[in-house]
Every structure is written in C-alpha cells, then in structure tokens.
N, CA, C and O atoms as a Tinker XYZ file with bonds, in Angstrom:
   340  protein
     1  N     25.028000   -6.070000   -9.291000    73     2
     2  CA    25.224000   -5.131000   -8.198000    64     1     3
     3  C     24.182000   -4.012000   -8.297000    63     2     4     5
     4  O     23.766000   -3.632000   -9.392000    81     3
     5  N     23.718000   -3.429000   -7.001000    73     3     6
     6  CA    22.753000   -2.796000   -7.286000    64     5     7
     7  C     22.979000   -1.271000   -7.334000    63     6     8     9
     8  O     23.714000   -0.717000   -6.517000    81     7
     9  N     22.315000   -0.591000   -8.333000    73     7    10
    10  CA    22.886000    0.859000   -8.181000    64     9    11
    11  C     22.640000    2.071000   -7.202000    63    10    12    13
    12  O     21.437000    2.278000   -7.361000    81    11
    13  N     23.009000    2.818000   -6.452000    73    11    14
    14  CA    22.350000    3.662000   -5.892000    64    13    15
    15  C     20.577000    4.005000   -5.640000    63    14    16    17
    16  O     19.747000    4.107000   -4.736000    81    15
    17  N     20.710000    4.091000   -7.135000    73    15    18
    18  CA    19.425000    4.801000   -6.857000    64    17    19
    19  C     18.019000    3.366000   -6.497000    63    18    20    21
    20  O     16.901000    3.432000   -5.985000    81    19
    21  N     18.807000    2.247000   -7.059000    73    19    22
    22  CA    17.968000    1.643000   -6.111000    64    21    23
    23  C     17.572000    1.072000   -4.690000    63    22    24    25
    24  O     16.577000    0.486000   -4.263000    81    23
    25  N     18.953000    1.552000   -4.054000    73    23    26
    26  CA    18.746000    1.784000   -2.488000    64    25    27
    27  C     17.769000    2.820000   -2.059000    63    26    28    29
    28  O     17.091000    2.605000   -1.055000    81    27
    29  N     17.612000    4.138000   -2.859000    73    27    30
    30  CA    16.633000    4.957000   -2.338000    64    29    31
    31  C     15.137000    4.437000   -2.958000    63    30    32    33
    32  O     14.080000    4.989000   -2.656000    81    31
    33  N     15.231000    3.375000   -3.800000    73    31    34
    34  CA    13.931000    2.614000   -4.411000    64    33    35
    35  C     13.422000    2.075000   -2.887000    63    34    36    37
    36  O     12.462000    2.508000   -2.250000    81    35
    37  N     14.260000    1.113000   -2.540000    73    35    38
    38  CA    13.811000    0.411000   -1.575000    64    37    39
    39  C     13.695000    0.992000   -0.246000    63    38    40    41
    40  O     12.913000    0.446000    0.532000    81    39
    41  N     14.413000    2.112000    0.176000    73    39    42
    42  CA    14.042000    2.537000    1.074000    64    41    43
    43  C     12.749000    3.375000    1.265000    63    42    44    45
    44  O     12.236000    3.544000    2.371000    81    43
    45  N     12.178000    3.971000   -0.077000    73    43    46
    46  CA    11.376000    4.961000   -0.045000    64    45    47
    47  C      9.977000    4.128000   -0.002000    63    46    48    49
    48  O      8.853000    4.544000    0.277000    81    47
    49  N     10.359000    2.960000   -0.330000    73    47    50
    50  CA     9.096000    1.267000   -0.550000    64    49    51
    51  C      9.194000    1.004000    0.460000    63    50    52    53
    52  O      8.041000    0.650000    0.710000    81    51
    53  N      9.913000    0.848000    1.629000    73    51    54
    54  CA     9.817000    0.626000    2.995000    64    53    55
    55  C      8.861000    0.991000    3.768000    63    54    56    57
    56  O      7.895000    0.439000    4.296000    81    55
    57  N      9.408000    2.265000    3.735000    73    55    58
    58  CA     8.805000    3.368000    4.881000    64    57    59
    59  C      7.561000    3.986000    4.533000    63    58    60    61
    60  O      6.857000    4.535000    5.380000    81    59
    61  N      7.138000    3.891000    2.805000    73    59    62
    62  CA     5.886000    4.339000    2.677000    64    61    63
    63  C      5.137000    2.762000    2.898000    63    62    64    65
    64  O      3.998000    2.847000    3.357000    81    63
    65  N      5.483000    1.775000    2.711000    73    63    66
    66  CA     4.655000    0.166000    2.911000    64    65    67
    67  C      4.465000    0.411000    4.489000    63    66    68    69
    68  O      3.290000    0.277000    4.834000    81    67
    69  N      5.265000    0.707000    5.421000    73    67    70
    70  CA     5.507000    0.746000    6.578000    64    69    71
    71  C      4.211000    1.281000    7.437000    63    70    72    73
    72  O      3.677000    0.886000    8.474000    81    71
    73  N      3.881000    2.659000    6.280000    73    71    74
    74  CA     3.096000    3.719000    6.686000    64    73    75
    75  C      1.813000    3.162000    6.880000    63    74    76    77
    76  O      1.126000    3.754000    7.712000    81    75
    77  N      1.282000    2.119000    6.298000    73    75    78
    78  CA    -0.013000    1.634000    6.366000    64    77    79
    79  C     -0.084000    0.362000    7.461000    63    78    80    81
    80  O     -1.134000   -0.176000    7.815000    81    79
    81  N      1.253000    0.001000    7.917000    73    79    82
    82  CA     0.310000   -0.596000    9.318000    64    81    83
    83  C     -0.236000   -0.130000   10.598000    63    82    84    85
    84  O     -1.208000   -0.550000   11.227000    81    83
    85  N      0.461000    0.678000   10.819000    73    83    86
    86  CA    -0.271000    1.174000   12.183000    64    85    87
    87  C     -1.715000    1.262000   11.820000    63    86    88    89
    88  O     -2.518000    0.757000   12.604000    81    87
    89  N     -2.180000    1.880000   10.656000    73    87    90
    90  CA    -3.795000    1.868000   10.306000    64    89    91
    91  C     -4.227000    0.423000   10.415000    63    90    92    93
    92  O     -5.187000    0.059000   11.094000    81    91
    93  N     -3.495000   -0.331000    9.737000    73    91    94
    94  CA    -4.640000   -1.178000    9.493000    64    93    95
    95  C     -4.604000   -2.522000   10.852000    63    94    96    97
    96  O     -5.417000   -3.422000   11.062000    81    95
    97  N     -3.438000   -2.203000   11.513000    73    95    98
    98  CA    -3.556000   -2.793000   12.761000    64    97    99
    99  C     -4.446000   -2.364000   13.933000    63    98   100   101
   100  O     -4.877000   -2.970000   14.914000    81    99
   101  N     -4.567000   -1.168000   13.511000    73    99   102
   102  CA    -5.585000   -0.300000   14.354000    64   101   103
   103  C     -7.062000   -0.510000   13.816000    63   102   104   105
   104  O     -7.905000   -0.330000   14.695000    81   103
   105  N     -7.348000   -0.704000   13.105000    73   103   106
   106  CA    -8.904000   -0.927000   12.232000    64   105   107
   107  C     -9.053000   -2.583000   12.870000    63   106   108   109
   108  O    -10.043000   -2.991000   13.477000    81   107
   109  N     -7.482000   -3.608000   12.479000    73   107   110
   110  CA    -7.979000   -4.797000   13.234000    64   109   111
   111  C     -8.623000   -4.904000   14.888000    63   110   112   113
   112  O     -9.682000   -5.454000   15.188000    81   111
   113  N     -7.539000   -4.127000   15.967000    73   111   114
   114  CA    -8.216000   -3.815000   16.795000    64   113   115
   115  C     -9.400000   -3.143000   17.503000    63   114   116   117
   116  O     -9.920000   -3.559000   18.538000    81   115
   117  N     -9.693000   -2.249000   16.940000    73   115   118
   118  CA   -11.003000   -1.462000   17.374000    64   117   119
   119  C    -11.643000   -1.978000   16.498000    63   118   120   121
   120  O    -12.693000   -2.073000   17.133000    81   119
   121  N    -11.902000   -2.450000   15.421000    73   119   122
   122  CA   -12.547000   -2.707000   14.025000    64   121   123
   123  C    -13.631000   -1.705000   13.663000    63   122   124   125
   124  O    -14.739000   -1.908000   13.167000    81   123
   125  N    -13.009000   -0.513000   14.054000    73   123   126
   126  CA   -13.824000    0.498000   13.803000    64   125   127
   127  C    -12.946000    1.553000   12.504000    63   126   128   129
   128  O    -11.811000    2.027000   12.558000    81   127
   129  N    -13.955000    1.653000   11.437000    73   127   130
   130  CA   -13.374000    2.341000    9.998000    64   129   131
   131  C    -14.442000    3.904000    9.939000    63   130   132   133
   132  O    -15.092000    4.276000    8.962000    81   131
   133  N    -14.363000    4.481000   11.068000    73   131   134
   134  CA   -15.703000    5.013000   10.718000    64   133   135
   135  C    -14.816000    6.623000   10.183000    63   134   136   137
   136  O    -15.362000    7.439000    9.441000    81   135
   137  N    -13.584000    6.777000   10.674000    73   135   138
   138  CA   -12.795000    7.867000    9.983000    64   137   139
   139  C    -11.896000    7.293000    8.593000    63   138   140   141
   140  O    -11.012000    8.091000    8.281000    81   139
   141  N    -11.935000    6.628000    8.117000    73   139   142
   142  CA   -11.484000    6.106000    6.611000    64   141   143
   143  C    -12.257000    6.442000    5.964000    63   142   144   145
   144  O    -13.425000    6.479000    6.353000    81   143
   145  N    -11.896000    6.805000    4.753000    73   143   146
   146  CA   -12.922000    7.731000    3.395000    64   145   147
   147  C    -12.856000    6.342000    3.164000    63   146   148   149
   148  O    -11.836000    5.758000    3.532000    81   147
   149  N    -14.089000    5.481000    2.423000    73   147   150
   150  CA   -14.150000    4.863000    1.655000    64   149   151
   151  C    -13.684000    5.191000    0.228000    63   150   152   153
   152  O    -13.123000    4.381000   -0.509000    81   151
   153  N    -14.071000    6.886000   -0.189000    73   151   154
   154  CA   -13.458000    7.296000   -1.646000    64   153   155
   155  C    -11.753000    7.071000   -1.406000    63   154   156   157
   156  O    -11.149000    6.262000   -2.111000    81   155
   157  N    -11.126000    7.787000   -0.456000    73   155   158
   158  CA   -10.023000    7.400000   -0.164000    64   157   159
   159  C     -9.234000    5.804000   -0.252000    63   158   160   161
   160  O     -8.118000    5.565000   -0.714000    81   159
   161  N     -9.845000    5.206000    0.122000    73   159   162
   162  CA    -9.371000    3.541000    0.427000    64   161   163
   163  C     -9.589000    3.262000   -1.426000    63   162   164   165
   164  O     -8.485000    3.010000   -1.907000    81   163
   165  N    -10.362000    3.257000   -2.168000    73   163   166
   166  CA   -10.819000    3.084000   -3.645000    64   165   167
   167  C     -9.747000    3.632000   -4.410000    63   166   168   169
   168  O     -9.060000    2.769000   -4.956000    81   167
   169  N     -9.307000    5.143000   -4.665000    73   167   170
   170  CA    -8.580000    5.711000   -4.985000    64   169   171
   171  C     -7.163000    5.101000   -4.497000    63   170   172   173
   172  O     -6.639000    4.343000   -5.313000    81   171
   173  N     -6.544000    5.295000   -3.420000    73   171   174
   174  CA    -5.488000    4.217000   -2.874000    64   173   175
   175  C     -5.239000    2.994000   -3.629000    63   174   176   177
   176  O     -4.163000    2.641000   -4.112000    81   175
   177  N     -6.410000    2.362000   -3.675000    73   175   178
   178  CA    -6.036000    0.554000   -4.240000    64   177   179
   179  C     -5.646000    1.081000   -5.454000    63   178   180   181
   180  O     -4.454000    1.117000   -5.757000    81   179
   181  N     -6.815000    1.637000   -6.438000    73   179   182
   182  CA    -6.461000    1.865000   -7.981000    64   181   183
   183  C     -5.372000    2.469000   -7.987000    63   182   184   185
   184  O     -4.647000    1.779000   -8.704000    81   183
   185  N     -4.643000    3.581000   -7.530000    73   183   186
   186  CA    -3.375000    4.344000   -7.447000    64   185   187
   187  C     -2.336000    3.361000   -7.220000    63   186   188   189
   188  O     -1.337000    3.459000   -7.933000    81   187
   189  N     -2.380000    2.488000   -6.413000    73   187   190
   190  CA    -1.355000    1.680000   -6.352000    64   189   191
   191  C     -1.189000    0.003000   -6.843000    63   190   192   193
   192  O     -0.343000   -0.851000   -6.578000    81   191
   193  N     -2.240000    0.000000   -7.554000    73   191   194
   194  CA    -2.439000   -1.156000   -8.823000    64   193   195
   195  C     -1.486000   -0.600000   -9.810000    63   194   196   197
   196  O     -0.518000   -1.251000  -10.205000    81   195
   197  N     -1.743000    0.548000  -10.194000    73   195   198
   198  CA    -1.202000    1.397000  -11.640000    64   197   199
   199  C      0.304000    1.711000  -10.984000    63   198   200   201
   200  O      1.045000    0.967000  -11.626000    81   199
   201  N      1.095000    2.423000  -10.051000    73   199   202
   202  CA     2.178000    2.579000   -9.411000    64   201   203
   203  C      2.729000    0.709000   -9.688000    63   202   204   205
   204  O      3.936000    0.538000   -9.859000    81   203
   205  N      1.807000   -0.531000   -9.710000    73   203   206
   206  CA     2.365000   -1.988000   -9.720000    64   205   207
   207  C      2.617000   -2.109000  -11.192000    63   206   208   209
   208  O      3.697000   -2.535000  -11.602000    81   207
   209  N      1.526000   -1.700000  -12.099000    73   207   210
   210  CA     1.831000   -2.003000  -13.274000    64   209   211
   211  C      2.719000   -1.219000  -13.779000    63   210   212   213
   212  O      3.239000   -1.595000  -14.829000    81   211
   213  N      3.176000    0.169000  -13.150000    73   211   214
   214  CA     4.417000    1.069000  -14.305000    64   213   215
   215  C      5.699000    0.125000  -13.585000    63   214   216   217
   216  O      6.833000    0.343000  -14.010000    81   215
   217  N      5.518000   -0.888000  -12.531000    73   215   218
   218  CA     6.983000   -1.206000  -12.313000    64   217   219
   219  C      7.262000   -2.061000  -12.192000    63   218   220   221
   220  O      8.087000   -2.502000  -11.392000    81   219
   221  N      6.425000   -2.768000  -13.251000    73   219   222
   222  CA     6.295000   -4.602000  -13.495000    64   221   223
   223  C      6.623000   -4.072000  -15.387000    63   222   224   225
   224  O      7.332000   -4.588000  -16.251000    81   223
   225  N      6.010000   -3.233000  -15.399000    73   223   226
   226  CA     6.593000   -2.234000  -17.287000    64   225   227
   227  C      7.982000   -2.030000  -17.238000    63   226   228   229
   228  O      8.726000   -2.576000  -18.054000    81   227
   229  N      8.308000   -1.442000  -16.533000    73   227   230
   230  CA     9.642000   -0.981000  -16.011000    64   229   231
   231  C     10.735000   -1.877000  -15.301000    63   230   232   233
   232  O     11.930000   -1.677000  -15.078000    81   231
   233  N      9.823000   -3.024000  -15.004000    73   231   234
   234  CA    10.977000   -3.979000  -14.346000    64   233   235
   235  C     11.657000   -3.592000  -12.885000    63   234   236   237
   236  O     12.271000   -4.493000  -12.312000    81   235
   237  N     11.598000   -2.682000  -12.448000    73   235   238
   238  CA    11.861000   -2.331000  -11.027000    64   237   239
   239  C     11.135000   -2.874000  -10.003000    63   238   240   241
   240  O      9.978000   -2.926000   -9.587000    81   239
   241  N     12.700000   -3.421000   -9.645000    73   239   242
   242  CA    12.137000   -4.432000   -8.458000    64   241   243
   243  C     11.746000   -3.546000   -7.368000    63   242   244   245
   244  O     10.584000   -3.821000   -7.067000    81   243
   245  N     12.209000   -2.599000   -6.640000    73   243   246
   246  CA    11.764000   -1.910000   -5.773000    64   245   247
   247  C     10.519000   -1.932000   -5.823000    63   246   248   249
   248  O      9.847000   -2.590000   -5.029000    81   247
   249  N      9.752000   -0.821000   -7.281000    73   247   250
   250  CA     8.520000   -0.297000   -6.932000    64   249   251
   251  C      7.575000   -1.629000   -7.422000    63   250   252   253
   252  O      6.362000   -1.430000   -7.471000    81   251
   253  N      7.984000   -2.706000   -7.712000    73   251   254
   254  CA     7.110000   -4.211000   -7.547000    64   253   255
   255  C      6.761000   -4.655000   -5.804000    63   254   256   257
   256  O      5.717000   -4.793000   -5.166000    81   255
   257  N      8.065000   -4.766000   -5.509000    73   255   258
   258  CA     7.828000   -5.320000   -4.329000    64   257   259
   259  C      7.365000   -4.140000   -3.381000    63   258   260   261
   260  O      6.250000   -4.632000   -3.206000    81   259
   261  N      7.327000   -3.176000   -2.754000    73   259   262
   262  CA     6.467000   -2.097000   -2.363000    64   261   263
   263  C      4.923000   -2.140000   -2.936000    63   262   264   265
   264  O      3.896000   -2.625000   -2.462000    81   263
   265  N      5.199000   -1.414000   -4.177000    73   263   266
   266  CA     3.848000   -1.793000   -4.535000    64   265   267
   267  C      2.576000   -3.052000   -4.357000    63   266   268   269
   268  O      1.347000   -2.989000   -4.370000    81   267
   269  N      3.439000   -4.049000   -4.210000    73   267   270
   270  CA     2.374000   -5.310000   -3.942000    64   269   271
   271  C      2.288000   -5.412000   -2.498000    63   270   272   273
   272  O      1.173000   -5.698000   -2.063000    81   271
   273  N      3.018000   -5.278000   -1.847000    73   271   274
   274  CA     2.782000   -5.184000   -0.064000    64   273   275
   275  C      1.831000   -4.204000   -0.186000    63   274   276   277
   276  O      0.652000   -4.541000   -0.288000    81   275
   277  N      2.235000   -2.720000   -0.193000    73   275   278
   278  CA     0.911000   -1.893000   -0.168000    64   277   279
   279  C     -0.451000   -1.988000   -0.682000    63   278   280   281
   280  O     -1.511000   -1.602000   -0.189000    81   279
   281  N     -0.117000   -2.764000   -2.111000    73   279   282
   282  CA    -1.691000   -3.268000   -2.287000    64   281   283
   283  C     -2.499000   -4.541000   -1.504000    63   282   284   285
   284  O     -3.628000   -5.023000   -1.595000    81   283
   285  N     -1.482000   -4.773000   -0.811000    73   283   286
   286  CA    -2.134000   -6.111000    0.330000    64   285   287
   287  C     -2.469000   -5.437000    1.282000    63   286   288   289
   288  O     -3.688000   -5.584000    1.368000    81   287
   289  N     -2.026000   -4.587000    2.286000    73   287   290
   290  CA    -2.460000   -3.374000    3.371000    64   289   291
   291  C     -3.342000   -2.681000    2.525000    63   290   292   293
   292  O     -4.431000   -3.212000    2.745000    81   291
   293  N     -3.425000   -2.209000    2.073000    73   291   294
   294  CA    -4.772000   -1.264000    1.067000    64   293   295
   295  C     -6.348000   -2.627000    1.091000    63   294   296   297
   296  O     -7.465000   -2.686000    1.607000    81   295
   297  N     -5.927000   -3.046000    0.653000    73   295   298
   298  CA    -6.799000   -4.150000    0.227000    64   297   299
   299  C     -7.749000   -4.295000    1.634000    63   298   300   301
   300  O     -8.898000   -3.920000    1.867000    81   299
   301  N     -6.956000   -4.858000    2.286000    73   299   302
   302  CA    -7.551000   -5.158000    3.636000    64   301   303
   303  C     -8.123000   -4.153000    4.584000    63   302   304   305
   304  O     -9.032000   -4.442000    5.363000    81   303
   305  N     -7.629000   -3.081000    4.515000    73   303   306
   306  CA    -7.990000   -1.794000    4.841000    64   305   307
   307  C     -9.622000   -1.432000    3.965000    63   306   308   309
   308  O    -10.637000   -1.003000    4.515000    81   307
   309  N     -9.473000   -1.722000    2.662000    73   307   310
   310  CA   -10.640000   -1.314000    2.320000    64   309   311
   311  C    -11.704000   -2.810000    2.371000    63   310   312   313
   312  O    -12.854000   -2.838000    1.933000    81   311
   313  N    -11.254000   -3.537000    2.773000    73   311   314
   314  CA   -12.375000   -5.130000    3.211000    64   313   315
   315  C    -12.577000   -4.702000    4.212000    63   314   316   317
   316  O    -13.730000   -5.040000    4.482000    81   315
   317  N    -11.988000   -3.862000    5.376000    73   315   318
   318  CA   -12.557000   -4.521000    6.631000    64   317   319
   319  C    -13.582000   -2.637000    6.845000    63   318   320   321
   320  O    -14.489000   -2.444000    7.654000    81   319
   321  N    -13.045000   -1.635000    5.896000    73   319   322
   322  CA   -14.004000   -0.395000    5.493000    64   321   323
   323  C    -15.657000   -1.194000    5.329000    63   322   324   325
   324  O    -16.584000   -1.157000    6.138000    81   323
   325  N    -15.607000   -1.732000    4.293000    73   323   326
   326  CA   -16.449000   -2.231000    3.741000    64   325   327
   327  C    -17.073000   -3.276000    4.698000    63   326   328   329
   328  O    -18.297000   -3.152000    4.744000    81   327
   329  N    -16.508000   -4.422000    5.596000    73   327   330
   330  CA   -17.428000   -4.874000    6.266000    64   329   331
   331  C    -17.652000   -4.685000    7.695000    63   330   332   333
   332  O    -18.291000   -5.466000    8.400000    81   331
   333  N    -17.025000   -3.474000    8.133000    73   331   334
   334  CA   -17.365000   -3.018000    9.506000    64   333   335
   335  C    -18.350000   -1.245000    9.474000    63   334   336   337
   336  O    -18.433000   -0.367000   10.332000    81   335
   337  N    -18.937000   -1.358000    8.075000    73   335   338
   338  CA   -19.620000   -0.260000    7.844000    64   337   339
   339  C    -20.553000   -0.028000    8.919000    63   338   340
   340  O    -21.292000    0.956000    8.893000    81   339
C-alpha cells in the first residue's frame, strides 16, 4: 500500500514532467529553438540524470519514473536545440 507521501511523489512528477511539453511540442512545431539556452537545456539533462540516479539509490518509484520521462522531454528538447541551430 502506498504511503502518503508518495502520492505527493507522484503528483509533484506529474505536473513538473507535464511542464516540459508544451515546450517541446512547440519547438516540434515551429522548429524554432532560438529562445532555449543551450547552457540551460545541458544543465537540465545533467540535473535530471543525477535527480534519476538519487532515486534509482533510493528506490523511489516516483522520482524514477518522473525523472526518466523528463529526461526523454529534456533530451529531445536539447536534439532538436542542437539541430535546428
């Protein structure tokens, strides 16, 4: 059974995973990245590689499964930075 506080795990993995599509659906359509920091998009991936590994350490499923969606939206966000330069 799951405890409280991991309902606010998963909800808080939601809505911040959530937060990165409108961007990157928007970069698919216009395919224009010309307001994305590239330092930004870099920082992002590595920040949320390390946010994957404290909760693959930790065993929390929440900040696993969040974390790896966001590093798939990150990812792509910084591929399509990188090839619509």
């Amino acid at each position: 059974m799951m405890q409280h506080s991991e309902y606010l795990g998963y909800a808080a993995g939601i809505i911040t995973t959530l937060a990165f599509l409108p961007q990157a659906f928007r970069i698919f359509s216009t395919r224009r990245t010309r307001d994305i920091s590239l330092l930004w998009a870099l920082a992002m991936n590595t920040g949320i590689v390390l946010w994957l590994l404290y909760g693959i350490a930790k065993n929390d499923l929440p900040m696993i499964a969040a974390n790896s969606i966001s590093l798939i939206l990150l990812m792509i966000i910084l591929f399509l930075k990188l090839r619509y330069r």
